[in-house]
Residue frames relative to the residue before (quaternion, step in Angstrom):
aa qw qx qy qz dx dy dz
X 1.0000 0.0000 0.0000 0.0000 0.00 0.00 0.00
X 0.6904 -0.3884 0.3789 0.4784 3.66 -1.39 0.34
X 0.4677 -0.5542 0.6194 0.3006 3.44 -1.54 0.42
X 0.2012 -0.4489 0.7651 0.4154 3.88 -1.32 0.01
X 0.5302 -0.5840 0.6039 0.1144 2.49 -2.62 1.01
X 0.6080 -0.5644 0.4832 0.2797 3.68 -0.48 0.44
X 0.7131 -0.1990 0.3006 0.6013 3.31 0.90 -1.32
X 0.4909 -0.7567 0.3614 0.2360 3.09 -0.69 1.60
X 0.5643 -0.6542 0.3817 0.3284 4.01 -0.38 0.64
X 0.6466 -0.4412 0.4794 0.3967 3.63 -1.17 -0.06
X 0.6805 -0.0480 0.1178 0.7217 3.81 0.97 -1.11
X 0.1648 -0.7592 0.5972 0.1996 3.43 -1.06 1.03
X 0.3321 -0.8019 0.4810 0.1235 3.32 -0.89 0.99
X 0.3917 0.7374 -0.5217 0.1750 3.57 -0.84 0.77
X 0.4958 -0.7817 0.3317 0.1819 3.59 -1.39 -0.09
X 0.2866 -0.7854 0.3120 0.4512 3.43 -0.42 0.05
X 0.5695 -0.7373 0.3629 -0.0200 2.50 -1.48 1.47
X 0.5472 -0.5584 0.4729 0.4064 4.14 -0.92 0.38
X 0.1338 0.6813 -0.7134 -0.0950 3.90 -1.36 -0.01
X 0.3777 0.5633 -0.6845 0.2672 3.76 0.41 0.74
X 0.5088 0.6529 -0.4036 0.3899 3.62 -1.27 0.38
X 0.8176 -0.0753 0.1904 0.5382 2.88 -1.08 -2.08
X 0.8722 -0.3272 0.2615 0.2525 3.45 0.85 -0.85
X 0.5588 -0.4746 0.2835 0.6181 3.29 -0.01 -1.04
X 0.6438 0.5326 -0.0977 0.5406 3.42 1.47 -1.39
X 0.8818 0.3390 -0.1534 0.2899 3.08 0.81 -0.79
X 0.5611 0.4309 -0.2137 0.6737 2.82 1.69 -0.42
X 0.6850 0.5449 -0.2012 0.4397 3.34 0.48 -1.67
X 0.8275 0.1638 -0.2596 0.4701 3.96 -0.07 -0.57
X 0.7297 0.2746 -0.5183 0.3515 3.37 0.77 -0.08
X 0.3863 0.6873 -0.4773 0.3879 3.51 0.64 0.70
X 0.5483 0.4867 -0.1523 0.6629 3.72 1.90 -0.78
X 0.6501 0.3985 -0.4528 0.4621 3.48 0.89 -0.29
X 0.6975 0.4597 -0.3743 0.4025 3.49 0.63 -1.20
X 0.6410 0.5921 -0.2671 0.4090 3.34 0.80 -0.63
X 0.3035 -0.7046 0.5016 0.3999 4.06 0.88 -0.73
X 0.4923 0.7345 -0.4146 0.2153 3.59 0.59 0.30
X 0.4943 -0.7023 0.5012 0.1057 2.88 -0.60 1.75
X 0.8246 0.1121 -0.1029 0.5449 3.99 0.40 -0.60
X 0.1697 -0.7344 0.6459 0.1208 3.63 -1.11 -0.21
X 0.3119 -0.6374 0.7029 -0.0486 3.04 -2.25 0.89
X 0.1823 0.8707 -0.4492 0.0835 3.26 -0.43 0.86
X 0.4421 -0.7415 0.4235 0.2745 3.77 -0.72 0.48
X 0.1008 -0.8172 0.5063 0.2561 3.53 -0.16 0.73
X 0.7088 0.2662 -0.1840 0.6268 4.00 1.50 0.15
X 0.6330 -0.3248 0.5033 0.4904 2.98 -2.09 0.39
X 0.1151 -0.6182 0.7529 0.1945 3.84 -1.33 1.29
X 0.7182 0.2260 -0.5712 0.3270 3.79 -0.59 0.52
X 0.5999 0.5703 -0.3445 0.4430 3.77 0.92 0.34
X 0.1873 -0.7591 0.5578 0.2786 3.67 -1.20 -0.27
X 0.3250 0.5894 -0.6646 0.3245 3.32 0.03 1.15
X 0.2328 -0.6804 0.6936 0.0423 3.00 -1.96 1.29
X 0.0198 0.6506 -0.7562 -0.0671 3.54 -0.09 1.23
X 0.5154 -0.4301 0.6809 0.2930 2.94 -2.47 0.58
X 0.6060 -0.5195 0.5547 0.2350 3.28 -1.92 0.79
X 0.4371 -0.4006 0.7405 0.3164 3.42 -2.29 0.17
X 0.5319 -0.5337 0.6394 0.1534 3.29 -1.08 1.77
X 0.8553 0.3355 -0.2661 0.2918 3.29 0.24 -1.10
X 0.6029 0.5975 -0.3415 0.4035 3.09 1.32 -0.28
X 0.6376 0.6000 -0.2259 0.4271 3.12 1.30 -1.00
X 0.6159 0.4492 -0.3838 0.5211 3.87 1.27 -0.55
X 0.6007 0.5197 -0.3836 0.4710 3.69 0.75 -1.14
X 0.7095 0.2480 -0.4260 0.5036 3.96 0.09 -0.30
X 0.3273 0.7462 -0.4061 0.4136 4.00 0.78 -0.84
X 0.8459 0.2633 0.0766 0.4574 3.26 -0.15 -1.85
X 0.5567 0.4680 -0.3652 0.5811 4.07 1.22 -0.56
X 0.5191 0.5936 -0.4501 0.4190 4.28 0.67 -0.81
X 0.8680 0.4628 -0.1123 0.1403 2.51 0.36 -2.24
X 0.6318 0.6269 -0.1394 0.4340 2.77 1.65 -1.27
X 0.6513 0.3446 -0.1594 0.6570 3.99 1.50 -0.90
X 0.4243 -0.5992 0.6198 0.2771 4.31 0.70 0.20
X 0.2888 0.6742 -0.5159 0.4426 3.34 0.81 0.95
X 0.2775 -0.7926 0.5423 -0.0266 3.81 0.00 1.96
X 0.0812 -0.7912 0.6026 -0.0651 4.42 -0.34 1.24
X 0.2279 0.8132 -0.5340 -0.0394 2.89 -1.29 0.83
X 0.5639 -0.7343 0.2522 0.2814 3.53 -0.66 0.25
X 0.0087 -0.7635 0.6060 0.2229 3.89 -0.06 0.35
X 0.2036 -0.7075 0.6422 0.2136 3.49 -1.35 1.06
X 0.8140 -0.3532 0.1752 0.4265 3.38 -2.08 0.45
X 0.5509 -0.5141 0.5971 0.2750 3.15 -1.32 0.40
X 0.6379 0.4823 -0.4515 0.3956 3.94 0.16 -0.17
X 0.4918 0.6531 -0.5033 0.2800 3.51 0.80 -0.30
X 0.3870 0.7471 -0.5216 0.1415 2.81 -1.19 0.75
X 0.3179 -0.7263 0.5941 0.1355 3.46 -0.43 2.22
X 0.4881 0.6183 -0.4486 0.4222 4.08 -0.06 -0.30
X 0.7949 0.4033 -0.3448 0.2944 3.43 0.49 -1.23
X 0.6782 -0.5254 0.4225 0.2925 3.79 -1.67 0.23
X 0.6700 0.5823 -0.2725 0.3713 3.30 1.08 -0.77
X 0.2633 -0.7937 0.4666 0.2879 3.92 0.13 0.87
X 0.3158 0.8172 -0.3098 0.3695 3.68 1.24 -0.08
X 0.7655 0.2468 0.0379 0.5930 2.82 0.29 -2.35
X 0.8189 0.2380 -0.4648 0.2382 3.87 0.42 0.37
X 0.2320 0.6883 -0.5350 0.4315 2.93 1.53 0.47
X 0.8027 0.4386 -0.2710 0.2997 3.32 0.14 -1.58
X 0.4484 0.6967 -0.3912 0.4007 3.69 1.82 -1.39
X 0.7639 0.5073 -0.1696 0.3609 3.54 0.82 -1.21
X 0.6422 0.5061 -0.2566 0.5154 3.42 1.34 -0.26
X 0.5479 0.6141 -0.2231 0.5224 3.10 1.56 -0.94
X 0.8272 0.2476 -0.3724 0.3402 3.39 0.30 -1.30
X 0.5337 0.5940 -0.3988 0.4508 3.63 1.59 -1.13
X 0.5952 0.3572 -0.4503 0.5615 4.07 0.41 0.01
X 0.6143 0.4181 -0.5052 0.4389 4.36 0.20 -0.02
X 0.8023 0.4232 -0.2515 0.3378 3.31 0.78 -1.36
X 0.6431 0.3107 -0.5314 0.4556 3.87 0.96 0.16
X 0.5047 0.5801 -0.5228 0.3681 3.71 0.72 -0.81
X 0.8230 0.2996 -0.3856 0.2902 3.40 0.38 -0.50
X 0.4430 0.5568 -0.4179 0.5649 3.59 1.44 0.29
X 0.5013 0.5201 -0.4030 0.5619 3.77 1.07 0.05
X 0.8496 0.1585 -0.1097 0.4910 3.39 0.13 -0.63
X 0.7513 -0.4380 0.3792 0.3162 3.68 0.57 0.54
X 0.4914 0.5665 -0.5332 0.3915 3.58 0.97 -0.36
X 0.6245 -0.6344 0.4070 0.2047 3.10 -2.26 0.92
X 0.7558 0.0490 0.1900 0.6247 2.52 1.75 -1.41
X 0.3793 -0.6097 0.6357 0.2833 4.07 -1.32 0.29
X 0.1402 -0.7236 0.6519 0.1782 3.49 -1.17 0.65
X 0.0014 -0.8345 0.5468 -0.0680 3.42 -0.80 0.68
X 0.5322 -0.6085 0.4995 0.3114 3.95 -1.13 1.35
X 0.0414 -0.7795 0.5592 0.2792 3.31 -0.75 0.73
X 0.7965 -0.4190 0.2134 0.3802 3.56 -0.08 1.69
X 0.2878 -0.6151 0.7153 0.1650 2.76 -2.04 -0.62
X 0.3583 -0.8378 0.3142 0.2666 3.69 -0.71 1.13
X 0.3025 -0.8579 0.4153 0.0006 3.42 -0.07 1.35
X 0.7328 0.2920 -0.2300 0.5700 3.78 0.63 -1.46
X 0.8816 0.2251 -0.3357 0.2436 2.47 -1.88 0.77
X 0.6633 -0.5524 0.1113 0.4924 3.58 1.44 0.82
X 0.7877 -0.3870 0.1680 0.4490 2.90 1.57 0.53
X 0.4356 0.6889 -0.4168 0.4025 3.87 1.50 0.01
X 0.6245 -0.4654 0.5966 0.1937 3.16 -1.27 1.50
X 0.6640 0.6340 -0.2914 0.2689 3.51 0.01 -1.70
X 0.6216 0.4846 -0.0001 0.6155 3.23 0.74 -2.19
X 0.7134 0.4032 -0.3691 0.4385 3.82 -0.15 -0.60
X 0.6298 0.5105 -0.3004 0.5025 3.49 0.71 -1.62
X 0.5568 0.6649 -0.3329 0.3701 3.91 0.95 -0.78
X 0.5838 0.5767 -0.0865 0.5649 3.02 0.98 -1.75
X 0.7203 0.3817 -0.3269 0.4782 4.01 0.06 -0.87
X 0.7835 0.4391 -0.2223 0.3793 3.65 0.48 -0.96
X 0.5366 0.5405 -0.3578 0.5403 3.34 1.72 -0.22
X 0.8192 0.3907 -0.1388 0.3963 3.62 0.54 -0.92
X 0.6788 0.4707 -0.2553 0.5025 3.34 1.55 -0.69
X 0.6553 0.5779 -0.3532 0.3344 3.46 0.71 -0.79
X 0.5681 0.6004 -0.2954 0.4791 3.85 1.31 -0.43
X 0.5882 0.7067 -0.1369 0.3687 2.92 1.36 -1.18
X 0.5183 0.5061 -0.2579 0.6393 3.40 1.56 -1.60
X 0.7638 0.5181 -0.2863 0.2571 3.33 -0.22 -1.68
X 0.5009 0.6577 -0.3213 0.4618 3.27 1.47 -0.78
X 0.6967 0.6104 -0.2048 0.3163 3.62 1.09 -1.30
X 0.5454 0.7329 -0.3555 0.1976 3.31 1.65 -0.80
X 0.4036 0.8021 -0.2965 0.3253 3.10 1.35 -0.85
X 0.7118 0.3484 -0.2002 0.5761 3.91 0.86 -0.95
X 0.4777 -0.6700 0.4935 0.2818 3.49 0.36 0.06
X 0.7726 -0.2102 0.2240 0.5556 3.14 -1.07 -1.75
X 0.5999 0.6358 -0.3587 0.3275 3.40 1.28 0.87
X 0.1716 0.8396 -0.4097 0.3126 3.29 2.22 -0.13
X 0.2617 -0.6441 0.6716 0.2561 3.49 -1.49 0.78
X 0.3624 -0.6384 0.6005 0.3171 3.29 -1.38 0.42
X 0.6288 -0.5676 0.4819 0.2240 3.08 -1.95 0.58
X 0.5459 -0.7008 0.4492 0.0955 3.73 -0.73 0.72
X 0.0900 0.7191 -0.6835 -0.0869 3.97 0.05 -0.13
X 0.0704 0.7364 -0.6629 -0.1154 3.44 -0.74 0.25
X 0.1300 -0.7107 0.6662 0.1851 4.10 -0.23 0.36
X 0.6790 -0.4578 0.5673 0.0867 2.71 -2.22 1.42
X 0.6035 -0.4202 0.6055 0.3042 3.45 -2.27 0.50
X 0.5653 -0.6640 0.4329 0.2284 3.52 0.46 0.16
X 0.1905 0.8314 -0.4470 0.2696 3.30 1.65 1.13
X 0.8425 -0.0562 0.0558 0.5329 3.81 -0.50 0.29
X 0.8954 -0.2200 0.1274 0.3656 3.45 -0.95 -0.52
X 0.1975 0.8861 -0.3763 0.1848 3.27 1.84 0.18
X 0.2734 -0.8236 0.4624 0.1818 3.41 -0.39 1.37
X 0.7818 0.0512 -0.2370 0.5745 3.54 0.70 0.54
X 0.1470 0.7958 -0.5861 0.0396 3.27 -1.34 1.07
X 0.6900 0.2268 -0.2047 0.6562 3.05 1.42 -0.60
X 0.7822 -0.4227 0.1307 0.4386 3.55 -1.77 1.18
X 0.7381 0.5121 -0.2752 0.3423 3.27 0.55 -2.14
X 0.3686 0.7445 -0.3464 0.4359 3.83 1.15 -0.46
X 0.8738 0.0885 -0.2815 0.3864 3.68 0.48 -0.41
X 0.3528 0.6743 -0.6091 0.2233 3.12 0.62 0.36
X 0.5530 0.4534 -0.4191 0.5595 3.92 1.01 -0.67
X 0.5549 0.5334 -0.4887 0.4108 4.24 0.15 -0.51
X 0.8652 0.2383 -0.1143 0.4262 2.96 0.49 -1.51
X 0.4812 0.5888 -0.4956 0.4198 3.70 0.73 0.77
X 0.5356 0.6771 -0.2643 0.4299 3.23 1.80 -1.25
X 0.6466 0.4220 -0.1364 0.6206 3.54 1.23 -0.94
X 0.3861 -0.6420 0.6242 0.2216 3.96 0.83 0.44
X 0.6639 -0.5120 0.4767 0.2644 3.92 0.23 0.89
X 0.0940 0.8345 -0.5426 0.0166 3.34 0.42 0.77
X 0.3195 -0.6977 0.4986 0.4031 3.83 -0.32 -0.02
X 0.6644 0.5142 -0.4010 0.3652 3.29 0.72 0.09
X 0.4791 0.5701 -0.3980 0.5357 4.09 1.55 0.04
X 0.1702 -0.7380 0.6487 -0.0743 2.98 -1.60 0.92
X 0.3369 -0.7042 0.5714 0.2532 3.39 -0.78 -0.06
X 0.4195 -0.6842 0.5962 -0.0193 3.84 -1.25 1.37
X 0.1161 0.8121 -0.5706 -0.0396 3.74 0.45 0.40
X 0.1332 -0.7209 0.6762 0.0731 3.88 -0.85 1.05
X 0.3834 -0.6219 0.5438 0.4131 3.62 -0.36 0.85
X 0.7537 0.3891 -0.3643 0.3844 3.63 -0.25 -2.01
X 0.6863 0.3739 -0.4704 0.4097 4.07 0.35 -0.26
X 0.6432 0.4755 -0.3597 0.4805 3.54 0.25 -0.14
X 0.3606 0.5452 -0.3531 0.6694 4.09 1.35 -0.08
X 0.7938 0.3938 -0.2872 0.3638 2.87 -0.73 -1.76
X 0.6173 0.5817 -0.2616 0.4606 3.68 0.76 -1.62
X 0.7349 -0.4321 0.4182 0.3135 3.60 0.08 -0.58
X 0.5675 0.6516 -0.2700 0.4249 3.43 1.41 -0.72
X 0.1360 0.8145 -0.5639 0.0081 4.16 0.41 0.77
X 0.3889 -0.7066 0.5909 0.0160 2.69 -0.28 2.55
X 0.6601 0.5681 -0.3348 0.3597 4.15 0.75 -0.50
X 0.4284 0.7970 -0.2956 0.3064 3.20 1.88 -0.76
X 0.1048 -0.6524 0.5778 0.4791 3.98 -0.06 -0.20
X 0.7525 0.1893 -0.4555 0.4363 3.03 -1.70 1.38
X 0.6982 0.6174 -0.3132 0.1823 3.32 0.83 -0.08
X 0.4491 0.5590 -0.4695 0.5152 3.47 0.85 1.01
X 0.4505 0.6403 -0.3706 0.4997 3.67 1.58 -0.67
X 0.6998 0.5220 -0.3096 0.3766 3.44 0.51 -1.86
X 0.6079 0.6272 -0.3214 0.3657 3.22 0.74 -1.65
X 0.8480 0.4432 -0.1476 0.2504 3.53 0.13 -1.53
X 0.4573 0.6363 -0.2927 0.5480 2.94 2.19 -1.04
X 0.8154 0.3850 -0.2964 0.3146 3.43 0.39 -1.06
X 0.4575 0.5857 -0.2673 0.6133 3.43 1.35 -0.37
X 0.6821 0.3897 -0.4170 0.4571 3.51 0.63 0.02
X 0.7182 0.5847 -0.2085 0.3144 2.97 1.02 -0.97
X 0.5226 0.7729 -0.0962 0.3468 2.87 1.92 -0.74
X 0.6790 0.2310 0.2260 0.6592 2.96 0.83 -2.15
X 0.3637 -0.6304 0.6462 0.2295 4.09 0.28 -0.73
X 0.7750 -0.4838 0.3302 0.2372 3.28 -1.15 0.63
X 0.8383 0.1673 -0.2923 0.4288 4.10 -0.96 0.80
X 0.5445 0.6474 -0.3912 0.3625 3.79 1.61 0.16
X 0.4287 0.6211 -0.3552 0.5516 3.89 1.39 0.39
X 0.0820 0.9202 -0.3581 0.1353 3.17 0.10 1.59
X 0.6097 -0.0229 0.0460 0.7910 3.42 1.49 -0.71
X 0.2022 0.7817 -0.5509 -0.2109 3.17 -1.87 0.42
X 0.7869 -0.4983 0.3459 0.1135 2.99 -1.33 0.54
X 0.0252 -0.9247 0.3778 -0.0398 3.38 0.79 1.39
X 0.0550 0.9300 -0.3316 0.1490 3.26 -0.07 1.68
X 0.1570 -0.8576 0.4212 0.2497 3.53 0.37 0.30
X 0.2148 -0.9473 0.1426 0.1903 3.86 -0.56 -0.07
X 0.3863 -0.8569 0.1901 0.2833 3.35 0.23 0.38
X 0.5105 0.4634 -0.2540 0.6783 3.19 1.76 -0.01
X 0.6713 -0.3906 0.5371 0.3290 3.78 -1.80 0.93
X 0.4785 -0.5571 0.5958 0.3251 3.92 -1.88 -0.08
X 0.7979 0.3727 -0.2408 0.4080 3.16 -0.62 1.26
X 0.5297 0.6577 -0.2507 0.4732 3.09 1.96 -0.01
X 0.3852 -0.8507 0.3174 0.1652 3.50 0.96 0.11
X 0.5131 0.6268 -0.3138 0.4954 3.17 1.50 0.47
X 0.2143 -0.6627 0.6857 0.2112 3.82 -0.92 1.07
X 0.0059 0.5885 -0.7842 0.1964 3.74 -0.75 1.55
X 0.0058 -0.7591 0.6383 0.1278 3.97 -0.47 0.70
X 0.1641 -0.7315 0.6597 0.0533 3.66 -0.99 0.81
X 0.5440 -0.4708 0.5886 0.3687 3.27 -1.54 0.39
X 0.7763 -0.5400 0.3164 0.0754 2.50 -2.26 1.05
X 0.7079 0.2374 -0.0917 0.6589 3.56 0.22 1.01
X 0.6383 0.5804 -0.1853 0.4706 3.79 1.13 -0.56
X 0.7156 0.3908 -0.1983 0.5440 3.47 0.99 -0.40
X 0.5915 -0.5633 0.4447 0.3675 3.79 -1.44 -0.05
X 0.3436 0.4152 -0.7138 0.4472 3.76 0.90 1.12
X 0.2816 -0.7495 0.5690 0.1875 3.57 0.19 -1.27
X 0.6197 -0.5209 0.3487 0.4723 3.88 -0.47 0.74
X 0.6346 0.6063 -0.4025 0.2602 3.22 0.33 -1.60
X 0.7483 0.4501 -0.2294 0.4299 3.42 0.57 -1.64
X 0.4965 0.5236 -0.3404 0.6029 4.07 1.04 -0.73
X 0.5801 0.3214 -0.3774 0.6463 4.29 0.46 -0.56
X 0.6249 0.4491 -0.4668 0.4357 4.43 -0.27 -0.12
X 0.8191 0.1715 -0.1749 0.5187 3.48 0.32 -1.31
X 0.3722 0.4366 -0.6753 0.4635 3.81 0.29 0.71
X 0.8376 0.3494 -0.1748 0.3818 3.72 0.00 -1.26
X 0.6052 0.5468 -0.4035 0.4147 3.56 1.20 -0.04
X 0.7893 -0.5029 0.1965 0.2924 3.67 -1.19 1.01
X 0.6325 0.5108 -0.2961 0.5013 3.40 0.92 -1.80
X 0.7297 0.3982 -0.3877 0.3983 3.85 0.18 -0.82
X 0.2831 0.7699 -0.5299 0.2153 3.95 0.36 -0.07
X 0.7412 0.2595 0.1627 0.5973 3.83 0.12 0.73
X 0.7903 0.1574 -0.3650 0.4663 3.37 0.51 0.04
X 0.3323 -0.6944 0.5889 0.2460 3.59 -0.81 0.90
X 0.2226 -0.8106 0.5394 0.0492 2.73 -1.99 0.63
X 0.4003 -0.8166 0.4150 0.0250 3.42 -0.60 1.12
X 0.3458 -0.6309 0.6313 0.2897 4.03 -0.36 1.15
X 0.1369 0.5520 -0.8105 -0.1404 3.14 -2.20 -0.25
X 0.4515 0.6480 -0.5474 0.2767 3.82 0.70 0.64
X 0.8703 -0.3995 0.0959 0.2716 2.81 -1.98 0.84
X 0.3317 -0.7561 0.5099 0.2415 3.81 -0.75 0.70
X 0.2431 -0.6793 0.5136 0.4644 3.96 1.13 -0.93
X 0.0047 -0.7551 0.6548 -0.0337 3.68 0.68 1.10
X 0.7539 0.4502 -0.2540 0.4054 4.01 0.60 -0.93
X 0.5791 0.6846 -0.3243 0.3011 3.44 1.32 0.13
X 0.4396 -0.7328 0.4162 0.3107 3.60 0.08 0.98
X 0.7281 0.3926 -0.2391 0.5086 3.55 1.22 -0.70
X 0.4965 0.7679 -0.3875 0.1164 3.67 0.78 -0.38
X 0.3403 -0.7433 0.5197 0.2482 3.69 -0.75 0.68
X 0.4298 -0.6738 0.5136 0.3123 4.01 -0.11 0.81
X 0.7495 0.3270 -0.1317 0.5604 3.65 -0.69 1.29
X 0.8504 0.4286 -0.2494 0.1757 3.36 0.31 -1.08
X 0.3755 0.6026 -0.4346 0.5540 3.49 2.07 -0.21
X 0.7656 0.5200 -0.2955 0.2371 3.54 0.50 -1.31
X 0.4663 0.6294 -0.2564 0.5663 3.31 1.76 -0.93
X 0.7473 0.5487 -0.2513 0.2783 3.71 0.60 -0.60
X 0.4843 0.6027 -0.1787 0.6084 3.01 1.87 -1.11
X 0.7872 0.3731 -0.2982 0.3900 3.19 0.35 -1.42
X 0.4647 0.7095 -0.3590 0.3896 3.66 1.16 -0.80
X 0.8136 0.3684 -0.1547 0.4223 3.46 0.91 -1.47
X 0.5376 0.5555 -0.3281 0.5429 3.40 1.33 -0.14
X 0.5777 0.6641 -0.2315 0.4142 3.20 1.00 -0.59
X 0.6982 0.3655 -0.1315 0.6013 3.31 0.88 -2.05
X 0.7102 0.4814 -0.3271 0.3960 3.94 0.86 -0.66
X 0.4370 0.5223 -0.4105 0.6065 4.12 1.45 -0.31
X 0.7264 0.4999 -0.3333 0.3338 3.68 0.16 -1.31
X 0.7156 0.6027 -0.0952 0.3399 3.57 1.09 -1.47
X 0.6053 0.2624 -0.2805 0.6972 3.48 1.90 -0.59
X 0.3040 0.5809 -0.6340 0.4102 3.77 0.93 0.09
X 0.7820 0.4991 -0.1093 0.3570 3.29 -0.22 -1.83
């Protein structure tokens, strides 16, 4: 099983993690053990699908109570298909079932928070305006829905896109209109993916360029709404619009820039979570053992501006 920490780090590092099998606990943390991963990410559905299955009560206390017990920080990424922006009254009907089934499942299990794509503006030929419309109708019920947990409520996620099509957020300055659309909810947060922010335009490799990044994100949102990110190297140039995740140190962000924002202010407190490549297609691959590597170096790089 996971180790308890001693003392909870500056940024816990870790990844997200399988739960097909045993579970969440069972599969799911000891998959974080083999790995060193201080936090976790987990799907609580098919994410390219829209079924909301209900949880295993029991499963759900046994991780609950394994987090809680090792300071071990969960959260929840919902399906990728969401998407308020879109034209199709179908898919936001469903976006809305989908996300209001991430955001208690993850108050079931202890999670801090739901990460969710924020989309891409589809109805109405494509106006931001109309889309942003479309979020603030469907999402705001959604919060309200949350009161119920008190001071235990998960917070909502923004995570912005590589800046593919019509994507209504990709670059920092991009949510302040998201999050106005939502009247500032205290309960929104902000998902930073490194390789989407790259991809977007943001060249975290740039000198000064993790400063820029954070500055602008302040400006955006305002200060304590940087909740979890998304440690990603990349495989595409900055500005290329393409989510290609690379290992850590392996891609054109490059360690260096992943050693800035460990050691830069805005991140203080917010853990951070791989999704890079595993070598599932490798004939030689050890399960875990790319992931352990990344995390290793994030690890030895948090420790190094510690020091």
């Amino acid at each position: 099983m996971l180790l308890v920490m001693d003392s909870a780090p500056r940024n816990p590092i870790g990844a997200h993690v399988p739960v097909a099998g045993k579970g969440l606990a069972g599969t799911g943390l000891a998959y974080a053990d083999k790995v060193g991963a201080e936090a976790v990410q987990v799907f609580v559905a098919n994410p390219r699908g829209w079924a909301t299955p209900a949880g295993n009560p029991a499963h759900d206390l046994a991780f609950r109570t394994a987090c809680a017990e090792r300071g071990v920080p969960a959260y929840v990424h919902a399906p990728y298909l969401i998407n308020f922006g879109s034209d199709s009254a179908a898919t936001v009907e469903r976006s809305a079932e989908s996300l209001t089934h991430s955001l208690h499942r993850s108050a079931a299990i202890g999670a801090r928070g739901a990460v969710v794509h924020t989309g891409s503006a589809l109805c109405g030929g494509g106006t931001r305006a109309e889309a942003l419309a479309q979020v603030r109708e469907q999402v705001l019920p959604i919060l309200d829905g949350l009161d119920r947990y008190g001071a235990d409520a998960p917070w909502l996620l923004l995570e912005p896109t590589a800046g593919q099509g019509s994507s209504l957020c990709a670059r920092m300055e991009d949510l302040a209109a998201y999050l106005a659309a939502l009247e500032h909810h205290p309960l929104v947060g902000v998902c930073l993916d490194t390789c989407h922010a790259f991809a977007a335009g943001h060249d975290l490799a740039a000198p000064g360029g993790v400063d820029q990044l954070f500055a602008a994100l302040h400006e955006a949102v305002g200060p304590g709404r940087l909740r979890l990110i998304h440690a990603n190297d990349s495989q595409d140039v900055a500005g290329a619009r393409k989510d290609r995740h690379e290992n850590i140190g392996a891609g054109h962000i490059g360690a260096p820039a992943f050693a800035a924002l460990l050691a830069h202010p805005a991140t203080a407190g917010v853990p951070l979570v791989i999704e890079t490549p595993d070598g599932r297609h490798d004939p030689a691959r050890i399960e875990g053992a790319r992931h352990a590597a990344d995390i290793a170096l994030l690890k030895q790089l948090r420790d190094r501006t510690a020091g």
